[in-house]
C-alpha angles and dihedrals in degrees: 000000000000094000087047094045085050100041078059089249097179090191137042123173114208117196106207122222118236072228095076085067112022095092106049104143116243101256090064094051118117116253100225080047085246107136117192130180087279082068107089134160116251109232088195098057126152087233090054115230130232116280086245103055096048088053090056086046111045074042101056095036083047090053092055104035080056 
């Protein structure tokens, strides 16, 4: 994202991972079952989540806090 920013890239295109929502803990799920872009995994919790899908979440939340 740096070395785009600094090439002048005017446009990235990120492609998010299910990943980045498939292990929300049951107690953030949405009650009607609808999730929406405010619906995200919590890497930090208490049940623990797979290596990989932390990676796909702490990725995709650094790309747009960038």
């Amino acid at each position: 994202m740096k070395a785009s920013q600094a090439a002048k890239v005017r446009r990235i295109v990120i492609t998010s991972s299910c990943a980045a929502i498939m292990d929300v803990a049951d107690e953030d799920k949405p009650a009607d079952r609808l999730f929406n872009e405010s619906h995200w995994s919590n890497p930090n919790r208490a049940q623990g989540m797979k290596n990989y899908s932390k990676s796909k979440v702490l990725a995709e939340k650094a790309a747009w806090d960038f």
